[in-house]
N, C-alpha and C positions, 0 to 999 in steps of 0.2 A: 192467266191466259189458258193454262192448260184445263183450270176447273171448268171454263168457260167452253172449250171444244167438248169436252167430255157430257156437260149440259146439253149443248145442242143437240149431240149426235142419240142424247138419249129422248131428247124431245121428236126428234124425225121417228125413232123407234118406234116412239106411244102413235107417234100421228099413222103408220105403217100398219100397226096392231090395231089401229080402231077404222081400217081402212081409208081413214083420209086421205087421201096421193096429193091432193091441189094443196092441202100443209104442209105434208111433207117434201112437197117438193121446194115449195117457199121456202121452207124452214133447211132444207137445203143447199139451194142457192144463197141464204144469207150466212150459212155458216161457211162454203165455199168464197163469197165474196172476203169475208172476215180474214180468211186463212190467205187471200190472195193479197191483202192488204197487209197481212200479217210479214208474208214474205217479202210485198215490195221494198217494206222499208226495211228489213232486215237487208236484201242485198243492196240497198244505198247505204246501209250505214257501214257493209264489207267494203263496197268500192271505193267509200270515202277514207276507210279503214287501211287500203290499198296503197290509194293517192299518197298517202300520208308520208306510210311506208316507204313508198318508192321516193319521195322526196326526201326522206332521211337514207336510202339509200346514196342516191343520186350525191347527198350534199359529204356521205363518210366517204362514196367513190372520190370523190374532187378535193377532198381532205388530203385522203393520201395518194394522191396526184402529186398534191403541191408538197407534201411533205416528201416523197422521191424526188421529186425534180430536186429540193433543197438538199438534199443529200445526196445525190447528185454533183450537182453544181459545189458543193464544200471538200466531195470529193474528188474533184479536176480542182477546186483552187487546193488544195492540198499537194495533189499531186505536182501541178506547177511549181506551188513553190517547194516543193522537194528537189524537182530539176531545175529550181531557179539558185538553190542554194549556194554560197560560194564556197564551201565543205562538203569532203564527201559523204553522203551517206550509205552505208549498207545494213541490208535486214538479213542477219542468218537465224535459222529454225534451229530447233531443239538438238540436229545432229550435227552442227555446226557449219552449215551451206547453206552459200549467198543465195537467198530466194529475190531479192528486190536489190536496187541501185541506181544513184541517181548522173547524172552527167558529167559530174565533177567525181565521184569517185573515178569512172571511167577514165579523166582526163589524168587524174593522177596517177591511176594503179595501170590502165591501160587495159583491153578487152582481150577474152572474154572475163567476165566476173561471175552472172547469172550461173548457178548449177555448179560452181566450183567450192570445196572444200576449204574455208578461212585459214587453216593450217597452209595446205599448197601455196596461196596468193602470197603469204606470209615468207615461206620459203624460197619462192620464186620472184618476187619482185619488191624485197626489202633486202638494203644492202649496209648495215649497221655499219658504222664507222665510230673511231674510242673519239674524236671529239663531237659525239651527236648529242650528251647532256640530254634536256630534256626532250630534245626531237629525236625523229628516226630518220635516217638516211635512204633511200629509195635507188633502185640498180640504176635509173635514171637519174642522178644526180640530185632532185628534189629532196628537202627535210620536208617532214611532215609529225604531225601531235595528233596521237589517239585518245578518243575517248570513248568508253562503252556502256550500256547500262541494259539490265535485264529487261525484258517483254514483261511486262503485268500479268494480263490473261494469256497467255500462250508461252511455252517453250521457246527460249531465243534469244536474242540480242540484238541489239541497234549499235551502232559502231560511227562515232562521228571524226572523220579524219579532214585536216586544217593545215594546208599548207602553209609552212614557217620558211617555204625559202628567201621571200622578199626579206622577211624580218628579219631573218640571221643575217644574209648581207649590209641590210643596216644598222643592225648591231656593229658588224665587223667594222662595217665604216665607220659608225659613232667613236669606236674605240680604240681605231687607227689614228681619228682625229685628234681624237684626246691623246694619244700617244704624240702627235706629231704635235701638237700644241706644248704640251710637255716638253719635248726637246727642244721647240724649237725658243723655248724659256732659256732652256740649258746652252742652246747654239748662240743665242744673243750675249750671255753674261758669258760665255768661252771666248768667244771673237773678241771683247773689248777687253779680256784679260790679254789677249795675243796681242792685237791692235799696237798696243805700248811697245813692249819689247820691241816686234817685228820692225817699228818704223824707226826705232834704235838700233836696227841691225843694219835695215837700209842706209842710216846713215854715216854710219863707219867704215861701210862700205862703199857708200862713196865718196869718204874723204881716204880711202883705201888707194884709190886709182892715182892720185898722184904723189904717192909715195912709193909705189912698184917699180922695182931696179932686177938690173939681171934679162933675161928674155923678155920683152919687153911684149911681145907678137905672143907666145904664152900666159906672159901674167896678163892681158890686155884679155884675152879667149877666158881664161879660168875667171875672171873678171866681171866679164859679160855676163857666162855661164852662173856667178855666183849670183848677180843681178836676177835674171831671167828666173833662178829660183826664189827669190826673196819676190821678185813680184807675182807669181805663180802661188806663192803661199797669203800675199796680200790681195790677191782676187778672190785666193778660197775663204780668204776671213770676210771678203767683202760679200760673195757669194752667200752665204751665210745671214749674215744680218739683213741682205734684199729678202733673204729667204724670211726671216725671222720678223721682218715687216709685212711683208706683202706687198712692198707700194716702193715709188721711189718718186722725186719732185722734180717735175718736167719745169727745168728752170733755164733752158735755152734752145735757141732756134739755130738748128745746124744745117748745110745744105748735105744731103747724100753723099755729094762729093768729098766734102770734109770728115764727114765719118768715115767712109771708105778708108781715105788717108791716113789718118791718126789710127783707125785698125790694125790697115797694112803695117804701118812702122810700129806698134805695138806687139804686132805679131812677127816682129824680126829674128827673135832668136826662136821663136817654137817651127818655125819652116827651115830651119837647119836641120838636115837627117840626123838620124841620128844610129847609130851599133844594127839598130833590128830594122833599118828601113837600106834600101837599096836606093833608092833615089826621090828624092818630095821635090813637088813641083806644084806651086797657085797661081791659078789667072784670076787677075781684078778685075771685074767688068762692071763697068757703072750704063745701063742704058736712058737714066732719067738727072743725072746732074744736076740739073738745074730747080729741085724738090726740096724742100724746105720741111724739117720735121720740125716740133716742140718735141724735146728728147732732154733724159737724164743724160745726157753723155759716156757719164762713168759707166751707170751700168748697163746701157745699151751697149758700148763697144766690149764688156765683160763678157755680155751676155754672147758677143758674135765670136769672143776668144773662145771662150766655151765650147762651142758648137766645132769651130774649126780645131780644136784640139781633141774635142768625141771624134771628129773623123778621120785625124792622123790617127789615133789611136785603133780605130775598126777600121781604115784602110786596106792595111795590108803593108809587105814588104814591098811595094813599088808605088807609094802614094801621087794620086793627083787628084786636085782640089780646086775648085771654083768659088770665087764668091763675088754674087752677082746681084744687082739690083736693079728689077725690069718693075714693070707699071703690074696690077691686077688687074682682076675682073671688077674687085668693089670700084666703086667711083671714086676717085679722091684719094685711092690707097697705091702701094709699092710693093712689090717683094722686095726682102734683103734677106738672103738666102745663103747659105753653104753647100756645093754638091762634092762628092768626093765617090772613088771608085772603087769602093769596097765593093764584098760580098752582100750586101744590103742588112736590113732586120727581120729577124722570125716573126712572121706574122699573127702568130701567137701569143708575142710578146710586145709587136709593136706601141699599144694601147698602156703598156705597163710604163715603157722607157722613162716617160712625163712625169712618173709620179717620184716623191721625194725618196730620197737612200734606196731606190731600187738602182741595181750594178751588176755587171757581169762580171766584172774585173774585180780581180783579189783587192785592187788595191786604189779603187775607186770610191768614191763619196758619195755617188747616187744623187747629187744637187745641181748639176751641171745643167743638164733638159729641164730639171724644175723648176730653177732659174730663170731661164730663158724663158719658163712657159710665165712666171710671174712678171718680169719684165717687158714681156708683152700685154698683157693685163695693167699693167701700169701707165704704157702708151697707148692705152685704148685701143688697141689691134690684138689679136692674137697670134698664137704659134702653132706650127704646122710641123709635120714629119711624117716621109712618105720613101717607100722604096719606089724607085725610078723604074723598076721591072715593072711597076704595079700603074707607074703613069702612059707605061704606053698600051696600059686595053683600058683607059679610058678616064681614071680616075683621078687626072691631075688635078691640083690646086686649084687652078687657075685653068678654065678652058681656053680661055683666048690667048693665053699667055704660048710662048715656045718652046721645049725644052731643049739645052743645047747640051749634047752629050758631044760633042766632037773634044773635047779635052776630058772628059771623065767615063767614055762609054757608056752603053747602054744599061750598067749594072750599077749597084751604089746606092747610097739615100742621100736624101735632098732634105735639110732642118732649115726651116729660118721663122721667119716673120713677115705678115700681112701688118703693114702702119697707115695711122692715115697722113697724108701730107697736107702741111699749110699755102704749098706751090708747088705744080710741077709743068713743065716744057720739057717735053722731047728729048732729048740729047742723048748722042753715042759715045762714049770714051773709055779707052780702058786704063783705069786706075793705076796700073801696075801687073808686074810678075816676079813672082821671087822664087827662085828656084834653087 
């Protein structure tokens, strides 16, 4: 191409030198035309060269478009699931300070975290306790298990903290149960070693009673007294083995009234005062008589000695005791209840009382309430216990039901039983008072 402009321009020369103008001017416009056709295509083939360009532009621009957006979007789902996590996370840098953190650390350690130094948080809001094993104990109350591992590329550490407080509490309970299953092995094969003797003593004792000479009104009281312990010792072996089952066999149909009765006189010698009381005093109030349970007997009327001998016992030196049986809220069911005019229960504790060999008393058993709470469970109703301070802002049993404090005042607690009945009508009677 170049030889070929180099030709012309030398042919217009010769044509110029030998004065030709009318050749050399041809010979000029064609080498002009050449040179313009020369150019045209070379700028079609730049523009096309251009196009090209810009569409590989165009398509590396929308490449990585779509490769931010995706990085992007993995870093919000990351992020998510970091605050979605149900362990804490925290990210400290090379000086040892939280740079990141996720929601659940926050819930556990508590704010601020960001910009604080891992040692201080450490210091300030871990509260070690010598039974924490493998967890840590927290000034809030929480255990908690660390674990940490170094940043790869960068100076630092990731920290993953896992709350262990559900799982120690049911640990605790697994191993409470095992314990209580345990004993209550041990409480079965005790009671039926008792069981024997015990009803060999009752029995000598009551062929005791008609061979007592002398004071007559004495040995008849020491009598009683010796009675009233032998069956006191035969409820706690009985108490025991209801415990040691769980269940008891609903093998008769009694009316409320009747259980009332055979309570009342069951409970004749535990409603005598006695050295540390100044005066005991129970009203019988039946307001449904005419109610028909399916009931164990035995240990239903156990389970109500029980209750009304926990309340002489936290009464106080001037006892008065209720025990009553009014209609409930469920359909179909009763109270049968104990109220007494103690100082009530620490509300602290009240949640505790139900559970087996818990006691305040030096010289208590802790199965009384547990009893009762199983024995209710057996009559397909439950058990209830409630400070009477606590049912007049609102929290009674039973809304619809009345409380009647006019024999026990406004202080005290209230134990019994929600059952269901096989019949019930109306009716007012009071059972009895022994005072």
């Amino acid at each position: 191409m170049a030889l070929s402009r180099l030709q012309s321009v030398q042919q217009i020369s010769d044509a110029r030198r030998d004065n030709d103008g009318g050749k050399a001017l041809e010979l000029a416009f064609k080498a002009f035309n050449e040179i313009s056709g020369e150019l045209s295509h070379s700028y079609q083939v730049l523009e096309d060269r251009v196009r090209d360009l810009t569409r590989e532009l165009e398509a590396a621009n929308m490449q990585r478009l779509r490769e931010l957006s995706e990085k992007e979007r993995i870093a919000r789902r990351l992020q998510n699931l970091l605050q979605l996590l149900p362990g804490g996370v925290l990210v400290l840098n090379g000086k040892g300070v939280v740079t990141e953190c996720n929601e659940a650390a926050r819930a556990l350690l508590g704010e601020p975290l960001t910009g604080l130094p891992w040692v201080n948080i450490i210091r300030d809001r871990f509260a070690p306790r010598k039974d924490d094993g493998h967890e840590i104990s927290l000034s809030n109350g929480k255990r908690v298990s660390l674990l940490s591992r170094s940043l790869e590329e960068e100076p630092g550490q990731i920290i993953l903290i896992t709350d262990q407080t559900e799982t120690r509490r049911l640990q605790q309970h697994l191993s409470r149960h095992q314990r209580l299953l345990e004993m209550g092995k041990m409480v079965s094969s005790l009671a039926h070693q008792i069981r024997t003797p015990l009803s060999a003593a009752m029995l000598y004792a009551g062929n005791l009673a008609s061979s007592l000479e002398g004071n007559q009104s004495r040995n008849i009281r020491t009598h009683e007294r010796l009675m009233s312990r032998l069956h006191n010792m035969e409820r706690q072996v009985r108490d025991m083995l209801i415990f040691a089952r769980g269940e008891a066999v609903l093998d008769e149909t009694l009316s409320v009234h009747q259980i009332l009765d055979e309570a009342c006189v069951a409970a004749d010698v535990m409603l005598c005062p006695d050295s540390r009381q100044d005066a005991l005093s129970c009203e019988w109030l039946n307001t449904i008589s005419e109610c028909q349970l399916s009931c164990n007997k035995e240990s239903l009327i156990g389970a109500l000695l029980n209750l009304l001998e926990n309340a002489i016992q936290n009464a106080g030196p001037s006892v008065k005791l209720q025990v009553r049986a009014d209609r409930a809220d469920e359909p179909g069911s009763i109270r049968l209840y104990v109220q007494d005019n103690g100082p009530g229960i620490d509300p602290a504790v009240i949640d505790q009382v139900t559970e087996a060999f818990y006691t305040t008393r030096a010289q208590g058993t802790g199965l009384g309430l547990a009893v009762a709470q199983v024995v209710a469970r057996a009559h397909g109703g439950r058990f209830f216990i409630e400070n009477l301070a606590d049912t007049k802002s609102g929290s009674d049993t039973d809304r619809n039901s009345v409380t009647d404090t006019s024999v026990t005042g406004n202080t005290g607690v209230r134990a019994g039983f929600i059952l269901p009945c096989v019949h019930q009508r109306a009716h007012t009677s009071a059972t009895g008072s022994s005072k």
